[in-house]
C-alpha positions as CSV (number, residue, x, y, z in Angstrom):
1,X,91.7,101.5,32.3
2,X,88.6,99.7,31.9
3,X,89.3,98.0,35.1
4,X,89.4,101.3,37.2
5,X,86.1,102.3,34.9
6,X,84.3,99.2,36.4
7,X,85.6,99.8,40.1
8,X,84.3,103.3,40.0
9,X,80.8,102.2,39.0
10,X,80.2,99.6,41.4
11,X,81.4,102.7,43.7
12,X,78.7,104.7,42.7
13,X,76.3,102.5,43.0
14,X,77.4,101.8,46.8
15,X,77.4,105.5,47.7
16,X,74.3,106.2,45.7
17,X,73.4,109.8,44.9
18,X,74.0,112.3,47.3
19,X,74.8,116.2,47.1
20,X,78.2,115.5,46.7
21,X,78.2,112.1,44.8
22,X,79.4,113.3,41.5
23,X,82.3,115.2,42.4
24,X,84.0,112.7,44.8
25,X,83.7,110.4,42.2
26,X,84.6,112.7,39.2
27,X,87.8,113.2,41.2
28,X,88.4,109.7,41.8
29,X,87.7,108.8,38.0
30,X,90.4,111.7,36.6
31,X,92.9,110.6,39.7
32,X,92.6,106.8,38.4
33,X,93.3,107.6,35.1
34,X,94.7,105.1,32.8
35,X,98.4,106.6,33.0
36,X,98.6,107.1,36.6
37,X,100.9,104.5,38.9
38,X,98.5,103.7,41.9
39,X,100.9,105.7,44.0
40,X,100.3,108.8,41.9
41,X,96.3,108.1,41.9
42,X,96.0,107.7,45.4
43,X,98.4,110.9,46.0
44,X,95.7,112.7,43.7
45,X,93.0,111.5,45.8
46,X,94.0,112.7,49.2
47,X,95.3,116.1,47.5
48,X,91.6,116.8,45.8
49,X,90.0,115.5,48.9
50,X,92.0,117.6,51.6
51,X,92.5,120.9,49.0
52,X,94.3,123.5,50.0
53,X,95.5,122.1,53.3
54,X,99.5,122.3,52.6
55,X,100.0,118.7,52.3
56,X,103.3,117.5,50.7
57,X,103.1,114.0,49.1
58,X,106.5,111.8,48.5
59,X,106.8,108.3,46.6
60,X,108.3,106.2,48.0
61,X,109.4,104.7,44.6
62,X,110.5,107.9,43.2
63,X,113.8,108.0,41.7
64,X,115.7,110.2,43.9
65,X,114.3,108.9,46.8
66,X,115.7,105.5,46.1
67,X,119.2,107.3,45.0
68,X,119.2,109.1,48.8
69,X,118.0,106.2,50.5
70,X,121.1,104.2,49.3
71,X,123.2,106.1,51.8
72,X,121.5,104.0,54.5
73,X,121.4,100.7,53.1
74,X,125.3,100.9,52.2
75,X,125.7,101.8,55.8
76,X,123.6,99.0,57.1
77,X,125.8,97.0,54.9
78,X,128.8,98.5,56.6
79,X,127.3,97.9,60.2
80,X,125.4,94.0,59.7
81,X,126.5,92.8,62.6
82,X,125.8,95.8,64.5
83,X,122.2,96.1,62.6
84,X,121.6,92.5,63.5
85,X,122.7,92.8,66.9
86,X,119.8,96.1,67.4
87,X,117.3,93.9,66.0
88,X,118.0,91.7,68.8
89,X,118.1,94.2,71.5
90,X,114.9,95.7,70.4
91,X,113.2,92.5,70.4
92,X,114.8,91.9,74.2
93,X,112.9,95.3,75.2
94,X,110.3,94.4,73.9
95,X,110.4,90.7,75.8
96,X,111.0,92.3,79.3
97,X,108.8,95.0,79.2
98,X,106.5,91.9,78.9
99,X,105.3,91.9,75.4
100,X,105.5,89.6,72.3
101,X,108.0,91.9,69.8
102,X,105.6,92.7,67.1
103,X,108.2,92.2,64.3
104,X,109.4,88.8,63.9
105,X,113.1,87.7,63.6
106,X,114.5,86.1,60.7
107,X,118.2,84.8,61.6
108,X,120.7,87.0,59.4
109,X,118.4,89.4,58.0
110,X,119.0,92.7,57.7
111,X,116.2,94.9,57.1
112,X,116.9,95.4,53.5
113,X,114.7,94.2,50.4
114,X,115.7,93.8,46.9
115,X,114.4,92.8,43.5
116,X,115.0,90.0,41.7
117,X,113.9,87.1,39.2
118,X,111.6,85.7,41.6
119,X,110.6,89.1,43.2
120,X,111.5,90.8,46.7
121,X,114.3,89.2,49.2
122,X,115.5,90.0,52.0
123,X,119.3,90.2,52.3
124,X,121.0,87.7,54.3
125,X,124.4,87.8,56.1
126,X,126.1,84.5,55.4
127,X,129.5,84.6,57.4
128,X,131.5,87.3,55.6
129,X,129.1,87.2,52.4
130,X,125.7,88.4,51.7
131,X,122.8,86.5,49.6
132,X,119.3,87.5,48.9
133,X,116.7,85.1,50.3
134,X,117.6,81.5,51.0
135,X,118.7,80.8,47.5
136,X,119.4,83.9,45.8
137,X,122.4,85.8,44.5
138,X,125.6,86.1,46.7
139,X,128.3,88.1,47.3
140,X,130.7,89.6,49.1
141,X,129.9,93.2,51.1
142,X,131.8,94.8,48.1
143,X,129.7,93.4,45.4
144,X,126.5,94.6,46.7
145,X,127.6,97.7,47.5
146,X,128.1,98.3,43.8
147,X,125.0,97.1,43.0
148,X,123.2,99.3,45.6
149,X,125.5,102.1,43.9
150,X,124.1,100.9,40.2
151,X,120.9,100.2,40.7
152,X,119.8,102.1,43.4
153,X,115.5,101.1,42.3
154,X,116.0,97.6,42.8
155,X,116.2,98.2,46.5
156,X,113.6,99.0,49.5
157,X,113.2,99.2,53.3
158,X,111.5,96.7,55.6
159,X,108.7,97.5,58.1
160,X,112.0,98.1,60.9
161,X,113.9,100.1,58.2
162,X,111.1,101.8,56.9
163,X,110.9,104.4,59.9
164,X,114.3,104.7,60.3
165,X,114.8,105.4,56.4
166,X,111.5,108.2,56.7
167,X,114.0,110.2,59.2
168,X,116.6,109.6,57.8
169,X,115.7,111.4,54.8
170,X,113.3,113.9,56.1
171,X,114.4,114.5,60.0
172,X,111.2,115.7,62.6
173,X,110.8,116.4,66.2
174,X,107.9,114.1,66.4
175,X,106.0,111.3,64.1
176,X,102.1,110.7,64.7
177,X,101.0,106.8,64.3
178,X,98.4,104.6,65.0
179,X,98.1,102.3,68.1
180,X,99.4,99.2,65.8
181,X,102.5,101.7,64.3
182,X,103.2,102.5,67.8
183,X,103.7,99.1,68.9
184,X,106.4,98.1,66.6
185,X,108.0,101.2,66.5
186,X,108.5,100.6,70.4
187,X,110.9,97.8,68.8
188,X,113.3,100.0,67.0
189,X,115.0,102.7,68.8
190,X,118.4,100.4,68.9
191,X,118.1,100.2,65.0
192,X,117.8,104.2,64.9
193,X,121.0,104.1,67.6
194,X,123.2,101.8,65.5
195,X,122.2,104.2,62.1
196,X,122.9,107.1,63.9
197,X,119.6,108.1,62.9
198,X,117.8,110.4,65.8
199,X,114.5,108.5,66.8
200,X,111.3,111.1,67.1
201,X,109.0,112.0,69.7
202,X,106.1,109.9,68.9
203,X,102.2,111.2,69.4
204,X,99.6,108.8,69.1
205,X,96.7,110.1,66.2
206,X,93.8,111.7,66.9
207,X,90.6,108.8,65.6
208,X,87.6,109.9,65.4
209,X,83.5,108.5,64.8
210,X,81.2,109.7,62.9
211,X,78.1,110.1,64.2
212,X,75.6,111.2,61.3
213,X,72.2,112.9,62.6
214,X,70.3,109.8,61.9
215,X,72.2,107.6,64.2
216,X,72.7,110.5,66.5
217,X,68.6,110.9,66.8
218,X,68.6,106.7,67.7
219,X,71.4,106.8,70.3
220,X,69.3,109.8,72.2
221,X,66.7,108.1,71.9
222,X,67.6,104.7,73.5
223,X,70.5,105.8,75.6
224,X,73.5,104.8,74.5
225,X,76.7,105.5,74.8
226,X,78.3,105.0,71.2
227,X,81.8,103.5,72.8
228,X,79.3,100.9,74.5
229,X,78.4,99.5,71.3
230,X,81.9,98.1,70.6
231,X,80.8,94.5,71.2
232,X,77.8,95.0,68.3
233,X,75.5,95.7,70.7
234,X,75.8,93.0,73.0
235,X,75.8,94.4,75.9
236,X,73.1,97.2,75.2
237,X,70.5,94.4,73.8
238,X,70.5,92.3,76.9
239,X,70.4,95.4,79.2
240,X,67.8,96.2,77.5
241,X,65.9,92.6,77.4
242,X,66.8,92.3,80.9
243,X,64.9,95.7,81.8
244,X,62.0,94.9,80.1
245,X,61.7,91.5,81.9
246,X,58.4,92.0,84.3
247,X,59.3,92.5,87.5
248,X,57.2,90.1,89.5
249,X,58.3,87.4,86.9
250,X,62.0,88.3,87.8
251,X,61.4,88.1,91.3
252,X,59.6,84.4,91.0
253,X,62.3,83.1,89.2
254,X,65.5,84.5,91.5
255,X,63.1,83.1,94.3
256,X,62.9,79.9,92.4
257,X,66.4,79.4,91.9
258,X,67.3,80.2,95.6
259,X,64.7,78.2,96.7
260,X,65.6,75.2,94.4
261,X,69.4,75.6,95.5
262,X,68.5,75.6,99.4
263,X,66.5,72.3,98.8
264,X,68.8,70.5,97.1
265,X,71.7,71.2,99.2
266,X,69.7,70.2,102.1
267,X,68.8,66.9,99.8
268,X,72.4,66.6,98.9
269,X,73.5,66.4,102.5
270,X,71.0,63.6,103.4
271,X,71.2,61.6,100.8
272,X,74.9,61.7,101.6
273,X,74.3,60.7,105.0
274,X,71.7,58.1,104.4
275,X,71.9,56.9,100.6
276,X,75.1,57.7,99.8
277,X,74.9,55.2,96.5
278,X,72.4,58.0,94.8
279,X,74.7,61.0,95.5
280,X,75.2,61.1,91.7
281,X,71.5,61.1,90.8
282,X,70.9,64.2,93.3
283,X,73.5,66.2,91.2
284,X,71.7,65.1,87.7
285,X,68.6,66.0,89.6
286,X,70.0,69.6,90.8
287,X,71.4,70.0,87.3
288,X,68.0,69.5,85.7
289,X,66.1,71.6,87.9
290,X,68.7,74.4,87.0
291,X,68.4,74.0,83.3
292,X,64.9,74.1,83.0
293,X,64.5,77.5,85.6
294,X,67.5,78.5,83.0
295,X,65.0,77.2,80.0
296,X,62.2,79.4,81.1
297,X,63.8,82.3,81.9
298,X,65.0,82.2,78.1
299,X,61.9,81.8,77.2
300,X,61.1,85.1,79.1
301,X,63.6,86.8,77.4
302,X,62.7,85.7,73.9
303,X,59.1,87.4,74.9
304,X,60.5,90.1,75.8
305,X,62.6,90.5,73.0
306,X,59.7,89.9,70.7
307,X,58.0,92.9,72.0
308,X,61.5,94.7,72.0
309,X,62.1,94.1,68.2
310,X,62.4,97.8,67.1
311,X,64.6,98.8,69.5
312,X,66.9,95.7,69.2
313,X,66.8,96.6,65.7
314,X,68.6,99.8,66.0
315,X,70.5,98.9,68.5
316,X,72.3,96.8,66.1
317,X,71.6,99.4,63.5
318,X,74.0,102.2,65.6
319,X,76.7,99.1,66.3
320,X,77.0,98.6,62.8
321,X,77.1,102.3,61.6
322,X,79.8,102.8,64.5
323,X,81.7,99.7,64.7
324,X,81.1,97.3,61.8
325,X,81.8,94.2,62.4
326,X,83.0,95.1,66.0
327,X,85.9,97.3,64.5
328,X,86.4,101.2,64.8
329,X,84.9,102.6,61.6
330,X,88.3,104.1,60.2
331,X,89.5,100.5,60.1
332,X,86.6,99.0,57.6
333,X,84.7,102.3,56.0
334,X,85.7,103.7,53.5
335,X,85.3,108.1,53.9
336,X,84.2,108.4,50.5
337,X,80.1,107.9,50.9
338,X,80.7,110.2,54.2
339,X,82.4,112.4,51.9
340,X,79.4,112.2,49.1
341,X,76.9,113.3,51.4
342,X,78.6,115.8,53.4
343,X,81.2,116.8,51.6
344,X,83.9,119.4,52.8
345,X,82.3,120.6,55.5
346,X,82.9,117.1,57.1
347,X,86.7,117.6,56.4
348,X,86.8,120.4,58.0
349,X,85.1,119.6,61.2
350,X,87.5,116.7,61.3
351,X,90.5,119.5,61.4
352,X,89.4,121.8,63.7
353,X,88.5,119.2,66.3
354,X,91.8,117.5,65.8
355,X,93.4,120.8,65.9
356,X,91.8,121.6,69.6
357,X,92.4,117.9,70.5
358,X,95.8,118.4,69.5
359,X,96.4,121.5,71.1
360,X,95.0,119.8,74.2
361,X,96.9,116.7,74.3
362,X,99.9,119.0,73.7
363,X,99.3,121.1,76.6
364,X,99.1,118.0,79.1
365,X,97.1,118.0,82.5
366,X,98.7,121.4,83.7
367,X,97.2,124.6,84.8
368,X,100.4,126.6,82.8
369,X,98.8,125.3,79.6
């Protein structure tokens, strides 16, 4: 609607016209039409993007994905104390492998949402009954059965169930996730053991950078390494200041500083011996001195980041390209502009290097590949 109308031109005026501008966006526009669920939009998106790649998509809120997944919540109904009971022994695993579990407990809960009135609750094991939230419906194991068996859509997994549902429904050898997916999946193998659900192989995903020529021409150039600019360029920029410091200067002020330290301690000493009542005053006075060699070499650096501007400026330039606000790019930028101006070329570079990457990480440190 006229909302989605709005969104896609503030999107094109962020991309800005490239070679591939209009038809990213033309395929956005058609996917975000005015009868499309968001689920179906974004579905629409990935399958123009990726083409004729043999993706499969499934909604999650689809009918007769809900109707199948009631299977499993009737048996978690079945099985609450031994559900409950796997949440706890996941979260122990977690506890002594020395980790905080990354899914928190709520006493009772089983991992099982459904909608009401007031919008999602959990469901609650209250003794031998079962309510939703603190203050919802209640009833007795045989009541909500029949309601998971009558109204399948009004229920959905948790972030613990959610994994365990996924196989459930569509069994695999192996899942790929990201480092934060990994982390709480770590938490549920006894959840998978009490559903009798066999828990995957799981291979970390491949993440990649891009590095356009622009920013590939500046890292050359200066000498970076692109995973050193993690920090925003922190570390890069005072390398940098620091090698441009004159070398004499350098050496005066390291000589300062030793020389200043040697003096004081041998002032420190006999003051101690012979005024011991201005001890405290020597170690203001040592402080002082140290501050303003500290305060000048500061003021070195700012010179020689004033004649350093340029390449302080891209230095921050590649950080922010690569890591914007300190993050990994796939975590803030959005593919779509990449997309604009390379277009699917840039896809499939990204699939044949996650192909060989894959194939390598597959094939382990072995000579028998």
């Amino acid at each position: 609607g006229p909302a989605g109308e709005a969104a896609v031109a503030t999107l094109r005026q962020i991309v800005g016209e490239y070679p591939f501008t209009e038809r990213y966006l033309d395929l956005i526009t058609e996917a975000y039409g005015a009868d499309a669920t968001f689920s179906e939009a974004f579905a629409a998106t990935l399958s123009g993007a990726l083409e004729d790649r043999g993706y499969a998509w499934l909604d999650a809120s689809g009918a007769a994905v809900k109707s199948a997944a009631s299977e499993l919540y009737l048996a978690m109904l079945d099985a609450s104390e031994a559900i409950l009971e796997a949440d706890d022994r996941g979260r122990a695993a977690i506890r002594d492998a020395g980790h905080e579990a990354p899914i928190a407990r709520l006493d009772g809960a089983l991992p099982i949402f459904v909608d009401g009135p007031d919008g999602r609750a959990r469901l609650i094991v209250d003794g031998d009954r079962i309510r939703s939230g603190r203050g919802g419906a209640i009833g007795s194991v045989t009541e909500w059965r029949s309601r998971l068996r009558d109204e399948p859509e009004r229920f959905s997994p948790n972030v613990a169930s959610r994994p365990a549902l996924e196989s459930y429904l569509l069994p695999v050898a192996a899942t790929v996730l990201g480092p934060g997916e990994i982390a709480y999946w770590s938490q549920l193998p006894p959840l998978f053991e009490a559903l009798d659900v066999p828990f995957p192989a799981v291979h970390p995903r491949a993440a990649w950078t891009v590095i356009e020529p622009n920013i590939r021409r500046l890292l050359e150039k200066l000498d970076l390494d692109p995973d050193g600019l993690a920090d925003g360029g922190a570390e890069a920029s005072r390398a940098l200041t620091e090698a441009a410091r004159p070398e004499t200067v350098e050496t005066e002020l390291e000589g300062l500083r030793a020389l200043a330290a040697g003096r004081m301690d041998g002032l420190e000493a006999a003051v101690g011996e012979q005024l011991p009542g201005l001890k405290a005053a020597v170690g203001k006075t040592r402080k002082a001195i140290a501050k303003a060699v500290d305060q000048l070499a500061r003021q070195v650096d700012q010179d020689a980041r004033g004649r350093l501007d340029v390449q302080l400026g891209q230095i921050r330039r590649c950080a922010a390209h690569l890591f914007p606000g300190r993050r990994p790019q796939e975590r803030v930028l959005s593919p779509i502009p990449y997309l604009a101006r390379h277009g699917a070329a840039l896809i499939d570079d990204l699939a044949e290097r996650t192909d060989a990457w894959l194939a390598a990480s597959l094939a382990g440190p072995g000579d028998d590949g």
